[in-house]
LUMDO-100419 format. One line per 5 residues: number of its first residue (from 1); their letters; for each residue y, z, x of C-alpha. Coordinates in nm, 3 decimals. Layout:
N
NUM	A	Y,Z,X ~ ...
//
This chain:
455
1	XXXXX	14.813,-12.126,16.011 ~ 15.175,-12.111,15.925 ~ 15.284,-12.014,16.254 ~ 15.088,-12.336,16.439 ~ 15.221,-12.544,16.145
6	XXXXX	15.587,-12.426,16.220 ~ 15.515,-12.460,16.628 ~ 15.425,-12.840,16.535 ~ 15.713,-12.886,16.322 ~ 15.936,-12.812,16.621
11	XXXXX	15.718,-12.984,16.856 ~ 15.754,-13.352,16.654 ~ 16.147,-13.252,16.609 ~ 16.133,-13.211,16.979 ~ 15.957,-13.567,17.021
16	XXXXX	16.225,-13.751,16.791 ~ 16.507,-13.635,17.045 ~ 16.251,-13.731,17.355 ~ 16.392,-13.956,17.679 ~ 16.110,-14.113,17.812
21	XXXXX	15.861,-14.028,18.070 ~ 15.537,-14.214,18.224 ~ 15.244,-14.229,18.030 ~ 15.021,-14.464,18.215 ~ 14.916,-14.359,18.461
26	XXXXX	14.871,-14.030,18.318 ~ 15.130,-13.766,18.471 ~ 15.069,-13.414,18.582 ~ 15.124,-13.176,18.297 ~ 15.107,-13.490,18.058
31	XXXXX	14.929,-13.358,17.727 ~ 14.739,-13.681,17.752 ~ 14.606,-13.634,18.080 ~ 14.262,-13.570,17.999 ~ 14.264,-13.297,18.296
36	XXXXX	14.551,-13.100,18.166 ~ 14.522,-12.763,18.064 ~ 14.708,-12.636,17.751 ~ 14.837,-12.358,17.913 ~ 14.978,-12.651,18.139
41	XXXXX	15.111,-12.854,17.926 ~ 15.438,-12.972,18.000 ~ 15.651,-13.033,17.614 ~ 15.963,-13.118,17.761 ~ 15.833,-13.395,18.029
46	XXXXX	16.092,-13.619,17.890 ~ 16.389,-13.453,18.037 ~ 16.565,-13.519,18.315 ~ 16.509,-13.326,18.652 ~ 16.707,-13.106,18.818
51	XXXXX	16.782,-13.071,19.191 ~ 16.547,-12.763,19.184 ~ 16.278,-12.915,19.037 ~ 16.216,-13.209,19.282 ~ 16.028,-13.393,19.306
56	XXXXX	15.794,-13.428,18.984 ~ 15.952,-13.158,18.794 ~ 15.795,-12.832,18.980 ~ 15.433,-12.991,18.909 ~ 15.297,-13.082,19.256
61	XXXXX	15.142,-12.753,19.230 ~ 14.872,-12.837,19.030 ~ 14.735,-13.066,19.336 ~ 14.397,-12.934,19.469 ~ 14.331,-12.767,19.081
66	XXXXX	14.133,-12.919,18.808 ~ 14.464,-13.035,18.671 ~ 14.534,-13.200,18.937 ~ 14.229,-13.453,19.013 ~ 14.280,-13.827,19.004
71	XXXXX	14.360,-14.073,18.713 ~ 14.323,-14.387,18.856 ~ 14.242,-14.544,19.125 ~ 14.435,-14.845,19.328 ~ 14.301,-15.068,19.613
76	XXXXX	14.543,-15.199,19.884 ~ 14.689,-15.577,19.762 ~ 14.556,-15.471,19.409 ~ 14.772,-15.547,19.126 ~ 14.834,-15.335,18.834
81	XXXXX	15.029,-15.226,18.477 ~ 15.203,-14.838,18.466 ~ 15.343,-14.824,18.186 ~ 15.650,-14.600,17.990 ~ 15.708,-14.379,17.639
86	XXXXX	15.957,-14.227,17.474 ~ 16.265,-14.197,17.250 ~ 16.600,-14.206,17.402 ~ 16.625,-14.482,17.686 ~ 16.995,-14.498,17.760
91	XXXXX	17.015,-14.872,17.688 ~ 16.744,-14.875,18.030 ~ 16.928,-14.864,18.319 ~ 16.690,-14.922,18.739 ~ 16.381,-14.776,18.789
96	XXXXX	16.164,-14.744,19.114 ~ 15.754,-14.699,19.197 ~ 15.677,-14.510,19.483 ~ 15.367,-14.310,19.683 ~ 15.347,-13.999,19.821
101	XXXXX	15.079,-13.925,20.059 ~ 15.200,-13.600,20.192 ~ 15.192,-13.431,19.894 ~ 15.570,-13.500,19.790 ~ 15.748,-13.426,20.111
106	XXXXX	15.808,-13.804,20.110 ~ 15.834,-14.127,19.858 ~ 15.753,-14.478,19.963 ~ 15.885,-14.735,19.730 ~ 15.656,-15.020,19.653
111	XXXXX	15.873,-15.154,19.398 ~ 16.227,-15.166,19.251 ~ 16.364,-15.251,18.867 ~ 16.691,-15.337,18.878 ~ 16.803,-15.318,18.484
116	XXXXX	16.565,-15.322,18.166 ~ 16.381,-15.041,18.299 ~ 16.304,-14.894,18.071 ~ 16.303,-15.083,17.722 ~ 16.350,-14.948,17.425
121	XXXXX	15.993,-14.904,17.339 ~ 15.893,-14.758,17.698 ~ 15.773,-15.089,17.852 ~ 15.493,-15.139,18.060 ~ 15.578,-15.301,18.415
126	XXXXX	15.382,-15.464,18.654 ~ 15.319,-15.369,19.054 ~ 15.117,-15.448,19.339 ~ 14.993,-15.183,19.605 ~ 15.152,-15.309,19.927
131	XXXXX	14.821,-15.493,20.119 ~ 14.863,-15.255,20.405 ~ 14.925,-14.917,20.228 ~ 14.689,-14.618,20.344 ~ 14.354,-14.590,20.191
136	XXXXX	14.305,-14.152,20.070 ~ 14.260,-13.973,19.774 ~ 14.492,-13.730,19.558 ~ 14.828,-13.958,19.647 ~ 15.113,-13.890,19.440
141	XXXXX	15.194,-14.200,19.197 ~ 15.566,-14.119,19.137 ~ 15.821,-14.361,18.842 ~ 16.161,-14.218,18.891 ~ 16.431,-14.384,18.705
146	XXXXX	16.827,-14.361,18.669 ~ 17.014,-14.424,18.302 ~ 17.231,-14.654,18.223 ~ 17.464,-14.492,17.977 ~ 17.465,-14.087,17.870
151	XXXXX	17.461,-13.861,18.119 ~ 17.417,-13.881,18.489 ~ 17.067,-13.789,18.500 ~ 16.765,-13.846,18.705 ~ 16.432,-13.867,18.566
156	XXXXX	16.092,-13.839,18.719 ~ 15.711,-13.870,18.628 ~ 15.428,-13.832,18.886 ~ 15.063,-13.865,18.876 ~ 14.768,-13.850,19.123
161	XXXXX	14.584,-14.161,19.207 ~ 14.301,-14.258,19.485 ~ 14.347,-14.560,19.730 ~ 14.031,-14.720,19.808 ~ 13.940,-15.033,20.022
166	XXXXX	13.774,-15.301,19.824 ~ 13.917,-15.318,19.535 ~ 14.019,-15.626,19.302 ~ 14.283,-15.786,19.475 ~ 14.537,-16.083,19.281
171	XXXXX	14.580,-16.433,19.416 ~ 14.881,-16.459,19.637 ~ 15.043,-16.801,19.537 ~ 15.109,-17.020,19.844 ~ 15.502,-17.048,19.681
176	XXXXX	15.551,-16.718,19.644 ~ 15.796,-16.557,19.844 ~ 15.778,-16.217,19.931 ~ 15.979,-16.044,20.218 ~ 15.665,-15.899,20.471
181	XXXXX	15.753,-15.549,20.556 ~ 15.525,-15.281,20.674 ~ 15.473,-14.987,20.439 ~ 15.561,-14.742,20.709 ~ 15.926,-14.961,20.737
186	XXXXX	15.940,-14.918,20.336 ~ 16.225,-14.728,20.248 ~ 16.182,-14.372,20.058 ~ 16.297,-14.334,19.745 ~ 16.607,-14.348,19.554
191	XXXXX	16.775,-13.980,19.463 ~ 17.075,-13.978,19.247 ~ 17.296,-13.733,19.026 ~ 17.078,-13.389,19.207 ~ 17.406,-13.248,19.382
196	XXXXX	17.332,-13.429,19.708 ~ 17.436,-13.781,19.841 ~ 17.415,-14.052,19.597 ~ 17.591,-14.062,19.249 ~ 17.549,-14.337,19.000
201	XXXXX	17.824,-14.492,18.730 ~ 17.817,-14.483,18.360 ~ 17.736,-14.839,18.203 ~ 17.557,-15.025,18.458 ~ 17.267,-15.086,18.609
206	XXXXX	17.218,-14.936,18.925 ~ 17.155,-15.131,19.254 ~ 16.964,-14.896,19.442 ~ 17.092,-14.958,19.876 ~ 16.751,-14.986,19.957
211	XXXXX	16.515,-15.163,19.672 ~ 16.247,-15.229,19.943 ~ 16.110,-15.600,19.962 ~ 15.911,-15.598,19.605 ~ 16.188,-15.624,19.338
216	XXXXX	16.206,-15.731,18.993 ~ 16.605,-15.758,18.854 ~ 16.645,-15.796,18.472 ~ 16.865,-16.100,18.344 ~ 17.080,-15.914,18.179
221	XXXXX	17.086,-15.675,18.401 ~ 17.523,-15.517,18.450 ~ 17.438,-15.472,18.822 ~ 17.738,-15.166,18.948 ~ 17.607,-15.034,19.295
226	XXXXX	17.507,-14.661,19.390 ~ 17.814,-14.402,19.410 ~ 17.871,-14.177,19.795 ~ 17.932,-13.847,19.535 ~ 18.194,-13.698,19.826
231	XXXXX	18.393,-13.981,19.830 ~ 18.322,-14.195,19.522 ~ 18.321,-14.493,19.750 ~ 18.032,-14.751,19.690 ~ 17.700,-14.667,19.859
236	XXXXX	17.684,-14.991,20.070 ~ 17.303,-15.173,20.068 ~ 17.087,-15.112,20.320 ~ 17.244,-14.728,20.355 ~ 16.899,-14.496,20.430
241	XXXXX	16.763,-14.442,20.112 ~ 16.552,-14.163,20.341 ~ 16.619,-13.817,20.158 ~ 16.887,-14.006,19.956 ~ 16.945,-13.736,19.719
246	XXXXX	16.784,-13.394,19.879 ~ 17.071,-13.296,20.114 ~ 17.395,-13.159,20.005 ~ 17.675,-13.372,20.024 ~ 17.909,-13.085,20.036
251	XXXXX	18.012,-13.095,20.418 ~ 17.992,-12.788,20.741 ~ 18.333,-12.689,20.562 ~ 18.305,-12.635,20.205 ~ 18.545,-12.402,20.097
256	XXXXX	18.668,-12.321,20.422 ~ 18.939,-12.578,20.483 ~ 19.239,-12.460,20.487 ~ 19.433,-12.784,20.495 ~ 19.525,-12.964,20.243
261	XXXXX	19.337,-13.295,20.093 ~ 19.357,-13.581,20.298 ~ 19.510,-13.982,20.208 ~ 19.300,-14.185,20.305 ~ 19.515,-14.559,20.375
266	XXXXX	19.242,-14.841,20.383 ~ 19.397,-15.098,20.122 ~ 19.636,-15.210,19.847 ~ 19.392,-15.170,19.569 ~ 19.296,-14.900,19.296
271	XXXXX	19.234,-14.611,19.420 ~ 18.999,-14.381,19.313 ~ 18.947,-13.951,19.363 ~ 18.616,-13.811,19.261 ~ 18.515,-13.454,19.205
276	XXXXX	18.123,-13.418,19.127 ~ 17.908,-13.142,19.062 ~ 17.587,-13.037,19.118 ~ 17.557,-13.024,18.725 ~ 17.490,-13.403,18.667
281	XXXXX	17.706,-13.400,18.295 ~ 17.970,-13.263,18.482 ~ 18.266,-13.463,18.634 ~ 18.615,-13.508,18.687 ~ 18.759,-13.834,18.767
286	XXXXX	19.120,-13.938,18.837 ~ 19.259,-14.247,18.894 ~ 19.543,-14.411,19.065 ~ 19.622,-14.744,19.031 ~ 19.882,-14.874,19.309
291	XXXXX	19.971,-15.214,19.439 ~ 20.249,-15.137,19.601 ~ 20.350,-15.013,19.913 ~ 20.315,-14.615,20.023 ~ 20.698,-14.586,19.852
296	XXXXX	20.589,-14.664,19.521 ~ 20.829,-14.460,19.262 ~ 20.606,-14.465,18.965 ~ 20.194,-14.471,18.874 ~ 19.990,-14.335,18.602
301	XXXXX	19.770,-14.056,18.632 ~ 19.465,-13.993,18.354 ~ 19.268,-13.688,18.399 ~ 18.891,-13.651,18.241 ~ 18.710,-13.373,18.156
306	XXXXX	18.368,-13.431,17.971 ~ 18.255,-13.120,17.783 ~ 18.043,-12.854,17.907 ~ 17.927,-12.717,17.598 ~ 17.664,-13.014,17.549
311	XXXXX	17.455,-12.834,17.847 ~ 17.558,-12.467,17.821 ~ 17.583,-12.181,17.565 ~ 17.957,-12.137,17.479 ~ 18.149,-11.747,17.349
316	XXXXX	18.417,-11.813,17.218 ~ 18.707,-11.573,17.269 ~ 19.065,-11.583,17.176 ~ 19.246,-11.627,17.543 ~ 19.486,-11.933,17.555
321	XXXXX	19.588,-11.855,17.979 ~ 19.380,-12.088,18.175 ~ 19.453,-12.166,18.559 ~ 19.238,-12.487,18.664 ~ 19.182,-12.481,19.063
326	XXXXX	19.016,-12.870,19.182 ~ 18.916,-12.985,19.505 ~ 18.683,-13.217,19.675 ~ 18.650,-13.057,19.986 ~ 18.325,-13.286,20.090
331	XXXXX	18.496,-13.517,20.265 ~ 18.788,-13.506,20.149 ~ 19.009,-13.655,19.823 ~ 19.058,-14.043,19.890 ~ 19.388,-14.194,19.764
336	XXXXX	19.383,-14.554,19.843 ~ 19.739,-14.665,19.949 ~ 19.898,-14.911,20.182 ~ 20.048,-14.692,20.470 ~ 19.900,-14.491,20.719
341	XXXXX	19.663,-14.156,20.676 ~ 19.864,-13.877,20.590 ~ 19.792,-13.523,20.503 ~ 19.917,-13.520,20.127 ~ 19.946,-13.203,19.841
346	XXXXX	19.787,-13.266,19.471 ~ 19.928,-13.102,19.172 ~ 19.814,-13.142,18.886 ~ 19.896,-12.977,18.551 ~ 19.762,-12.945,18.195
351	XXXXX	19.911,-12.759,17.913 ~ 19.683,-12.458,17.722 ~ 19.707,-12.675,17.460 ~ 19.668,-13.001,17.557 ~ 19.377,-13.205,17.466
356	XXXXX	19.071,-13.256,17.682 ~ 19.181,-13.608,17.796 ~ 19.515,-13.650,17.930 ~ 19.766,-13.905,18.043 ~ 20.149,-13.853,18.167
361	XXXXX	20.291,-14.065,18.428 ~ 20.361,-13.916,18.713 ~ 20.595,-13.942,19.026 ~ 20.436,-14.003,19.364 ~ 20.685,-14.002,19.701
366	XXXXX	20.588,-13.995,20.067 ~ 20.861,-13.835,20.277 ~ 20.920,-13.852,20.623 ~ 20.704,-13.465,20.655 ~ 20.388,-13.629,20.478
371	XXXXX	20.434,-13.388,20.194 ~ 20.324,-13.563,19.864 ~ 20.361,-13.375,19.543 ~ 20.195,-13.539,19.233 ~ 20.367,-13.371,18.948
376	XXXXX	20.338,-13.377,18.563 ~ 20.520,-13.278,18.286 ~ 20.247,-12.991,18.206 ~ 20.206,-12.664,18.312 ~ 19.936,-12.557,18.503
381	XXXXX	19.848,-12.616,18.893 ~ 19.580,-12.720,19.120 ~ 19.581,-12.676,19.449 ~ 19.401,-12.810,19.707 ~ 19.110,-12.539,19.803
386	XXXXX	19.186,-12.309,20.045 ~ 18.969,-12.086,20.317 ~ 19.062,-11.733,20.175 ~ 18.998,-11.858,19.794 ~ 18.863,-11.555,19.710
391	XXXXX	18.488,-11.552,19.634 ~ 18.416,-11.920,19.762 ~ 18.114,-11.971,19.986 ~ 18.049,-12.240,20.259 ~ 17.788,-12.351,20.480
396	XXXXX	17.441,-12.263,20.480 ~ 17.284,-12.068,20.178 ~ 16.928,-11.931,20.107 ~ 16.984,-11.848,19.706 ~ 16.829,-12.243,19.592
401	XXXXX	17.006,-12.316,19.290 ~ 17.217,-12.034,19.287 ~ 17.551,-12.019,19.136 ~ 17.897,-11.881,19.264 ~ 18.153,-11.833,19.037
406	XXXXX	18.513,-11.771,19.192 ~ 18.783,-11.620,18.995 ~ 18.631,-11.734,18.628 ~ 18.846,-12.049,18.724 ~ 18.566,-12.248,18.918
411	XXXXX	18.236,-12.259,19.061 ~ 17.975,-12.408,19.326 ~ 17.588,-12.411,19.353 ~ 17.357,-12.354,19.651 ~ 17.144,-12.691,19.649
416	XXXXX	16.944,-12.768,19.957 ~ 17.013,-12.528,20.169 ~ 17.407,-12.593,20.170 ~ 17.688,-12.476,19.918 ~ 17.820,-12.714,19.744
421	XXXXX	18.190,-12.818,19.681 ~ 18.392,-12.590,19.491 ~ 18.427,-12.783,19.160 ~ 18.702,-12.678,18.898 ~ 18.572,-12.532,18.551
426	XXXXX	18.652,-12.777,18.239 ~ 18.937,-12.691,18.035 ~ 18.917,-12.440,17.779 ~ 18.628,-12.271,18.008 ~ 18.577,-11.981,18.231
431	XXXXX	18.275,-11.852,18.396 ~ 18.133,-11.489,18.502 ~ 18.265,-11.415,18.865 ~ 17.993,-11.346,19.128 ~ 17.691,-11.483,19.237
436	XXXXX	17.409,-11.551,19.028 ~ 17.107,-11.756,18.890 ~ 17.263,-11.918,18.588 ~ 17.633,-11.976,18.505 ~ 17.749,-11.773,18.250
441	XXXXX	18.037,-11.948,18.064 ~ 18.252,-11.836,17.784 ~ 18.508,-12.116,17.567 ~ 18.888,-11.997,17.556 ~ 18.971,-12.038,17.143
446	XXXXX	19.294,-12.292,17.210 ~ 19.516,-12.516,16.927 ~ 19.454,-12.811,16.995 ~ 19.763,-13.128,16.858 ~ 19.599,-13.435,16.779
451	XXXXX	19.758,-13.714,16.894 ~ 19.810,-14.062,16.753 ~ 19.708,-14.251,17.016 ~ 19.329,-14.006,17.005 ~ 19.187,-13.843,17.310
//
């Protein structure tokens, strides 16, 4: 009695610090799916997903068992309620309803939320099956839903549902307009923040490229569109949303370049250099602001690095020598400027005991040889990535979700068949070198000087 009274203890703890999930209809694994086993029971369905647990979280197995027979059932032009529960909902964020009738190999939307999705209490939203989407039973009902603040995460519920001719159907007003698409033309569903194409920005409301023709947007909606991860350039609408976020964005020659990063000239504006990782609460971002010509003398550089330790198990030892290698291989590193392309070097340096965030201005020159140093007044480089890197991996992988870790210094995943980027360990970090099914990290014990203006 004392043990099932401690197991529910930490089960209601657990609930307090809940995201959210779908509730209605029931999900697979959902403990209040009346056909879910206990052994089956899924306690952490609030979480996010990762890339290797797409789609619906690993539980698509369960079709064609007990656990897996229909909860409700839908009629083509029928409209209906699904609705949403939970704790933490990241101030909402965009949210999308799609079908699967080939048991998850593909996602038809049927309707987008752009912003308030979902509220604070969960929500429940409204939706109409599309008048000419396929009649069958055991079709996968999936929500799937991006944050708005926290973490880049990606969230997904799924449950099975029948569609069946004859159903109630609503009563199209004559003034309504709705775009008439055909369900096959419906575009599949949006995949974000998994390690593959599409990225999404802290603080906004995503607009997904392709919402499909139903949408609902949210008044107060901070509308920021859908992120290219290789490039960090914005995902322009009406980009496939087909296997948005399943294939690795890496590139044929991850790792293997041997050149350095390339300068990409398109304007006069901000520029802006993005390294992402397959690990969604990982990221390093760098910006360069220039309105000047390719000459300019003088810009500001401010380096990020968001903790690791709020998603992995840290060892602290005492070891204050830390070399921090970062590239963006997929596609290159994209410095906005007003000149031509030209091949450029990065070097950037941090102290052992500077703080996490940095800023020191830094000198930027283009000579006549297309050499471009970036230097700062710290101490450590990083090089662009380099084909004989020792350890690094590129091209086609079997290991799913594997990890690689080269030199301590940084690491890359296998995610859909593909190996990733090489992406630089945070500071103060270092991982176990090899290849293997979790990365094993360890903290370096530095001093760290406060300053006055914070971190």
């Amino acid at each position: 009695m004392q043990f099932k009274t401690g197991l529910m203890a930490i089960l209601a703890a657990g609930s307090a610090m809940a995201h959210m999930n779908m509730n209605d209809p029931t999900p697979l694994s959902y403990k209040g799916n009346p056909n879910t086993q206990e052994a089956n029971i899924d306690y952490s369905i609030t979480s996010p997903i990762t890339a290797a647990q797409y789609p619906c979280k690993n539980t698509l197995k369960l079709l064609g068992t007990a656990d897996g027979a229909a909860v409700a059932t839908y009629s083509p032009g029928q409209s209906a309620t699904m609705s949403v529960e939970g704790g933490a909902f990241h101030n909402g964020g965009s949210c999308q309803l799609s079908l699967s009738y080939d048991k998850g190999a593909t996602f038809t939307v049927i309707k987008s939320f752009i912003g308030g999705c979902p509220t604070s209490s969960g929500g429940t939203f409204s939706f109409t099956i599309p008048s000419d989407a396929p009649t069958g039973d055991d079709v996968v009902f999936a929500w799937t839903w991006v944050n708005k603040t926290g973490n880049r995460e990606f969230y997904m519920s799924c449950a099975v549902v029948n569609i069946k001719s004859g159903g109630a159907k609503r009563a199209i007003d004559p003034n309504e307009k709705r775009a008439t698409v055909a369900f096959a033309n419906r575009p599949q569903v949006f995949q974000a923040n998994l390690g593959g194409k599409y990225c999404t920005k802290e603080g906004v409301d995503t607009q997904f490229p392709e919402p499909g023709p139903d949408v609902e947007q949210d008044a107060a909606a901070v509308l920021g569109p859908a992120l290219i991860c290789a490039t960090g350039e914005n995902a322009p609408v009406g980009d496939s949303g087909s296997g948005s976020g399943s294939g690795s964005g890496s590139g044929s020659d991850s790792g293997s370049s041997s050149s350095a990063a390339q300068v990409s000239a398109t304007s006069t504006t901000a520029a802006e250099m993005y390294v992402t990782s397959s690990l969604t609460s990982i990221s390093t971002s760098t910006q360069i602001p220039s309105n000047t010509p390719i000459n300019t003398q003088t810009t500001l550089v401010t380096s990020t690095y968001q903790s690791l330790s709020d998603i992995l198990s840290v060892i602290p030892i005492t070891e204050s020598k830390l070399t921090i290698s970062s590239s963006t291989p997929t596609g290159g590193v994209f410095l906005t400027t007003g000149g031509a392309a030209v091949p450029t070097t990065l070097t950037t340096a941090t102290s052992s005991s500077a703080a996490v965030s940095s800023s020191a201005p830094a000198s930027v020159s283009v000579p006549a040889s297309s050499s471009v140093p970036v230097a700062t007044t710290t101490s450590v480089s990083q090089p662009a990535p380099s084909g004989d890197a020792s350890g690094a991996q590129s091209g086609a992988c079997s290991d799913e979700g594997a990890w690689n870790c080269i030199d301590g210094t940084s690491f890359q995943r296998c995610a859909s068949g593909q190996w990733s980027a090489v992406i630089s360990m945070a500071a103060g970090t270092k991982c176990s070198p090899g290849v293997s099914a979790n990365l094993n990290m360890r903290r370096h014990r530095q001093r760290v000087r406060r300053h006055g203006h914070g971190w």
